[in-house]
Structures are given as C-alpha cells and as structure tokens.
C-alpha positions in Angstrom: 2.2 -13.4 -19.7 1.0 -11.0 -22.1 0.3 -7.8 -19.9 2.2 -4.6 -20.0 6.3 -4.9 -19.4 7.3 -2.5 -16.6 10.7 -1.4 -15.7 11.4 -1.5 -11.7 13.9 -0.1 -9.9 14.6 -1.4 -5.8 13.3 -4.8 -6.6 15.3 -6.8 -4.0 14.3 -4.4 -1.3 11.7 -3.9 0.9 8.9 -2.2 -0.9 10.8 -3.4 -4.1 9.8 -7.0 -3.5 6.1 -6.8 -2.5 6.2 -4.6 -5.8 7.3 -7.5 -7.9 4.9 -10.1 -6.3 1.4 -7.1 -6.7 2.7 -6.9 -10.9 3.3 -10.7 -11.3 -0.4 -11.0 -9.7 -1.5 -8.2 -12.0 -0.1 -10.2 -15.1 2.5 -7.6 -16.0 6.4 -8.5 -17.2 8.7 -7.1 -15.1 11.9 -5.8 -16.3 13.9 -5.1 -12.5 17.1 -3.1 -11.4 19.8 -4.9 -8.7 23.3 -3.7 -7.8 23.2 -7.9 -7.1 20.6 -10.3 -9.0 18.8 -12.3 -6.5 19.3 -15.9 -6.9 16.4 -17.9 -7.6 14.5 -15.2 -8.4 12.5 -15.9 -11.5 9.5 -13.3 -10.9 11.7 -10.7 -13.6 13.9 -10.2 -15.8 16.9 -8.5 -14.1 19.2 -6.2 -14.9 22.7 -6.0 -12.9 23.5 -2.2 -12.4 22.0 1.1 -10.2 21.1 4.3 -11.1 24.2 6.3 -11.4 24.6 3.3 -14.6 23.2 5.1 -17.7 24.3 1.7 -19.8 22.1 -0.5 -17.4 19.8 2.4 -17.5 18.9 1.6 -20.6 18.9 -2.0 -20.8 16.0 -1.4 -17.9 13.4 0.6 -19.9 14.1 -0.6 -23.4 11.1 -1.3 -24.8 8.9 -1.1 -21.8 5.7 1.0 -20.8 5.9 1.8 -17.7 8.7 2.3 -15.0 8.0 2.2 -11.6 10.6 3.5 -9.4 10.8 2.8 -5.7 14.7 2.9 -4.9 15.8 5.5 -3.2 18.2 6.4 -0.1 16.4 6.2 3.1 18.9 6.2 6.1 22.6 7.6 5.7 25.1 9.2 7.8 26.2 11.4 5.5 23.1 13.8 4.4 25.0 14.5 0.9 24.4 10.8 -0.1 20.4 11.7 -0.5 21.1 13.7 -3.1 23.5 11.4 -5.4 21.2 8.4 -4.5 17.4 10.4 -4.4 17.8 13.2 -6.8 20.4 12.2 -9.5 19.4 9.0 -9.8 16.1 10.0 -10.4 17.3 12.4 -12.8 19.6 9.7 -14.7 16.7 7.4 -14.8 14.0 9.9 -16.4 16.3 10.9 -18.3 16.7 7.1 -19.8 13.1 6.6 -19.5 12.4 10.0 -22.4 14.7 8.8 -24.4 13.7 5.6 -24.6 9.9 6.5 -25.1 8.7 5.3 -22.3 5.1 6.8 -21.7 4.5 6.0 -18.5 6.2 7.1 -15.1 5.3 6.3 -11.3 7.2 7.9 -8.5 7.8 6.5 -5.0 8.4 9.6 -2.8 7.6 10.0 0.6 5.2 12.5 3.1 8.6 13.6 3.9 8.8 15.7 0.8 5.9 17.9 2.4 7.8 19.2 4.9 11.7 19.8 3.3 13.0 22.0 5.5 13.1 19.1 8.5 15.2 16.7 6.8 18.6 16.4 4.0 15.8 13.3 3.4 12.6 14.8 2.6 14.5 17.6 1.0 16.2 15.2 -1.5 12.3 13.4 -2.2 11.4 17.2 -2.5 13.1 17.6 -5.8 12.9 14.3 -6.9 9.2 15.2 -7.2 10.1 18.7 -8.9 12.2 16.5 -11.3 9.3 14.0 -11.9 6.8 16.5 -13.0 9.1 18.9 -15.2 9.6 15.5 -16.8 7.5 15.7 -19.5 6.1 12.3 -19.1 2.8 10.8 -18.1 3.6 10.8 -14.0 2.2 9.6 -10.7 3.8 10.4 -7.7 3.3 8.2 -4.7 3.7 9.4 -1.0 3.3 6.6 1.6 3.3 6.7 5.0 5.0 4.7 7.7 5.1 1.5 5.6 5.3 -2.0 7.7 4.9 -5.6 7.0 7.6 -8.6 6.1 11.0 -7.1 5.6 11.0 -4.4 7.2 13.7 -3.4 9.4 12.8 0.0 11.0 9.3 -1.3 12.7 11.0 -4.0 13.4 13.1 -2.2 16.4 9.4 -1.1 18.0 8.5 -5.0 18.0 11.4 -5.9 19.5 11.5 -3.2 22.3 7.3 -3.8 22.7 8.5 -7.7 23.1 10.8 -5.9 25.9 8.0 -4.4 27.5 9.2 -1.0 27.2 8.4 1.2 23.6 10.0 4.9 23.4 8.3 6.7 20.9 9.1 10.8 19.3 7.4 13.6 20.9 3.7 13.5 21.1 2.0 13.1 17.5 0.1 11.5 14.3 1.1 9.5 11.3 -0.5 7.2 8.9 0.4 3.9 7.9 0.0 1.2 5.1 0.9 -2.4 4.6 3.3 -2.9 2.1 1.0 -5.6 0.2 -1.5 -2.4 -0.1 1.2 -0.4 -1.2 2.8 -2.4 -4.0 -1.2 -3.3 -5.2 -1.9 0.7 -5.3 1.7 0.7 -7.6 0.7 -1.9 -9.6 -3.1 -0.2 -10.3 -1.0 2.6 -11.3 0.8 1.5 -14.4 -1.9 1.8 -16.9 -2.6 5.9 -16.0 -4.9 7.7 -17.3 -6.7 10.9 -16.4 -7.7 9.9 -12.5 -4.1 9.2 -11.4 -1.8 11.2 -14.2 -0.5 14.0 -13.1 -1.6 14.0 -9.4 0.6 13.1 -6.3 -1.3 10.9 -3.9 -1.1 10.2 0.2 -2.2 6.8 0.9 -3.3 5.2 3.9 -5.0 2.3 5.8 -8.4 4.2 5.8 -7.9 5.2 9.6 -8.9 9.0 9.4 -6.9 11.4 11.1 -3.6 8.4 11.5 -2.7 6.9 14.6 -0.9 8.6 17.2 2.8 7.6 18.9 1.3 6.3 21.8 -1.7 4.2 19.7 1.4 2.7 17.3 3.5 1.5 20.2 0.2 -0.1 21.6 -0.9 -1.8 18.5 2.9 -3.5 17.9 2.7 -4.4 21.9 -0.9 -6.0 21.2 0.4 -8.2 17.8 3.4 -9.2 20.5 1.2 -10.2 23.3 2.2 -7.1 25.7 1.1 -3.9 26.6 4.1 -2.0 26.5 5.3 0.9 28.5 5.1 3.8 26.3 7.5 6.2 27.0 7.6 9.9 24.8 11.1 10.9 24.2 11.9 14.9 23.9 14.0 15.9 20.6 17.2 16.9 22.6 17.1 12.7 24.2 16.8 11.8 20.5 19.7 14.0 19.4 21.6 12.5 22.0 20.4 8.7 20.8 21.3 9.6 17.1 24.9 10.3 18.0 25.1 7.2 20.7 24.1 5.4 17.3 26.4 6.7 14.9 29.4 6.0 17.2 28.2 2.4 18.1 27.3 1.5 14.8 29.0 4.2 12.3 27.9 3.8 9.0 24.9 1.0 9.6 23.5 3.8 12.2 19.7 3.2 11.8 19.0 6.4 14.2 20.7 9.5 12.5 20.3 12.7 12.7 18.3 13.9 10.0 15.7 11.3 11.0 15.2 12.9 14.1 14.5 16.1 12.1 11.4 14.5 11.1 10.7 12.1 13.9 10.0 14.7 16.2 7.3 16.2 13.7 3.7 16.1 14.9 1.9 15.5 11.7 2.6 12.7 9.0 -0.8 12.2 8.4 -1.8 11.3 5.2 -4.5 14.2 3.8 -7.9 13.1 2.6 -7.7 16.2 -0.2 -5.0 13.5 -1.7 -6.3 10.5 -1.4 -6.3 8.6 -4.2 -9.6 7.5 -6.1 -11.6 4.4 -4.4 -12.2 3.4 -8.2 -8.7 2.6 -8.7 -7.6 1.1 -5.5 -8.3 1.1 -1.5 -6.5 -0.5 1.5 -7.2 -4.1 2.4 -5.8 -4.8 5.3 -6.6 -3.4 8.5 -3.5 -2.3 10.2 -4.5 -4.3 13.5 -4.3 -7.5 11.5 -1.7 -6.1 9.6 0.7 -5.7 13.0 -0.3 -9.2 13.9 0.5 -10.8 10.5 4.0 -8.6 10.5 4.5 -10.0 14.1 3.6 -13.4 13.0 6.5 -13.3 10.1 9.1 -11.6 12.1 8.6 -15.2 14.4 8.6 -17.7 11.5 11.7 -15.9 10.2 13.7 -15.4 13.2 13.8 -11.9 13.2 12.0 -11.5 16.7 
C-alpha cells in the first residue's frame, strides 16, 4: 500500500475494528493502539500500550499523518474513570501527536457531549472536544449516534429482550442512529481534511430526518428478530432502580449504571441537520431497516443471540 499511514487508537474494539477494515479498503497504512495485540491480525501495524503510555504514545504517531482516535471510556461504575480514560488520554495523546508533527487529527466524541450536564460521560467527551480544538492541529470532531452493527454489545440486550417478546425502552423520545460500516467509512473520508471537514464537529446519521423514536427502535430490532415486541416505556425513577439492581448483580461489568440513565431518559439525541456533514464527502449506505436485519443476522451466525 502506498496511501497515507494513520495512527488509530481503540482498534480491537467495536467501532475500532470496522475502523481498520473502512482504511484498509481506503488503501491507507494503519499504525493501531492495543492494551493486547490481536492475534492474527495483520490489517496494522500494532503497537502494545494505551493512552496513559506516553512511550507507546509515540511509537503510535511517529511518522504518520493522520491519527484517528476512537477509544474512549463508555460504561463505568465509577464516573471519575471518564475523566482519566476520556479527557487525559485525549490530552496525553494530542499532546504526542504535536510533538510529533502530526498534521492531521479526527476526534470520536459523542452527542452526549451536547448535553454535559446529564452525564460524568458526556461531560468527560465535553472537554475532550474543548481539548481537541485548543489543540492547534488540523481537527475533525465526530459525534455519532446510537451506533449498531456486529460487535456490539449494548443493542445487543434490545435484540435479545425483542427475541423475548417484551422490549423496555427510556421515557418517551428520539435518537438517531448509524451503522458502524457507515461510521468507520465517514472516519476514513476524513483523514485527508481540508477546508469542508477541518475545523467543524459533525452529527451523523442514517438519513432518517428527525431520528427514530423509543418505541420505532424497539420495533425495528423486534422486526429483524421476527417479533413484534411488547414495548414497554420505563419512568427514570424504575431505571434508577434497575441501574443499582445492575451494579449489585454484576458490580464492575454493570452495563446499566447510573450516569447512563442520566442520559437515557433524555428526549432528544437526534442528530441536527445544521451539522450534518457534506454529501460530497460521505453519506449513509445502509438503511437502518436492513441494517437491524443484517446485525440480527450476525448476532445468529456468532452465537450471540
């Protein structure tokens, strides 16, 4: 390959791998970050370390132009964690990435970061963003929306519940959503910047104006499952309650905690046409219908439903 090398951090997770697979299509070289090197996995060059490593830091962006960075904390029990994991590894890594000369930097954030105040999660994107554009290098920040397709494992508890026949959902709302193939694609358009995606934070989605709401989602995951669940809205207080059932069941691998609740029950993550990015450089292919069926279809072949 002769295309651009691009540091990426979160390469053996979930957007992290459909990441590596959108580049290697692109013809980049990819340079990726891992706390454990995948075996087998000969797609990049990795590098063994995270991002409180400044050494391994350094061995990541050396000599590249671009870094792409999608790891991050999503789910903890501990709010505090967001901010080692979201805003000083952010931090350690663009400070790496000046030092090194690397021009070019693209930020995986979240809608989350909109709305700070409801979450220790979105709070922590929050200033990861501030961090990104005080930076001083050629940026791109990337807010998705509910993100589903093969490796996911927080859709995956709707599919299994929809296969149940029963699907409890937040308080009546909206929220966008994206396959992850579309996702890593739009990242991978990205890397080359310029003056339609430098400097601007963008809110993609599937093209479905105005999102889907709670009830709509729960239907489309009963539909690629072959039932039409019972949808049932849960208040804030009975998710409260749920988020603590969860922690002391499964303490630390809790999926349902308490500061996701803070933005569960929030009426609007839909993502805002004003910020949509430019059709020139990339748009959704697949329609989230199909998308839910193809998820379904994987979940199957790989035993996870």
């Amino acid at each position: 390959m002769s295309g651009p090398l691009v540091a990426l951090t979160g390469g053996t997770g979930f957007v992290g791998r459909a990441a590596l697979d959108a580049l290697a299509k692109s013809g980049a070289r990819v340079r990726a970050l891992a706390r454990t090197v995948p075996e087998g996995a000969d797609a990049a060059e990795w590098v063994r370390g995270d991002l409180s490593d400044r050494a391994a830091l350094g061995r990541l962006v050396e000599g590249t132009e671009a870094v792409i960075h999608v790891a991050g904390l999503t789910t903890a029990t501990d709010p505090s964690a967001f901010e080692a994991a979201n805003v000083t590894g952010t931090l350690n890594l663009l400070e790496v990435a000046a030092a090194a000369g690397v021009p070019r930097f693209v930020f995986v954030s979240s809608l989350s970061a909109r709305e700070p105040e409801l979450s220790a999660y979105g709070a922590s994107k929050a200033r990861a963003e501030m961090l990104v554009k005080a930076s001083g290098l050629d940026w791109t920040i990337v807010r998705p929306p509910g993100v589903y397709g093969p490796w996911d494992v927080d859709y995956l508890e709707m599919f299994k519940l929809a296969r149940c026949g029963v699907v409890p959902v937040p308080p009546p709302g909206r929220s966008s959503l994206l396959h992850v193939t579309d996702l890593a694609a739009l990242l991978a358009a990205l890397v080359p910047g310029g003056e339609a995606v430098s400097g601007h934070v963008f809110e993609p989605d599937d093209g479905q104006a105005g999102g889907w709401t709670h009830r709509e989602l729960a239907h489309l995951i009963g539909w690629a499952v072959g039932r039409r669940p019972w949808v049932v809205h849960l208040p804030r207080a009975v998710l409260e309650q749920a988020a603590r059932a969860d922690r002391f069941v499964r303490r630390g691998r809790a999926r349902l905690t308490a500061d996701r609740v803070g933005y569960m029950a929030h009426t609007d993550w839909v993502a805002r046409a004003a910020m949509a990015v430019p059709r020139e450089i990339w748009t959704p292919r697949i329609a989230t219908r199909e998308g839910m069926k193809m998820t379904a279809q994987w979940y199957r072949d790989n035993r996870w439903l």
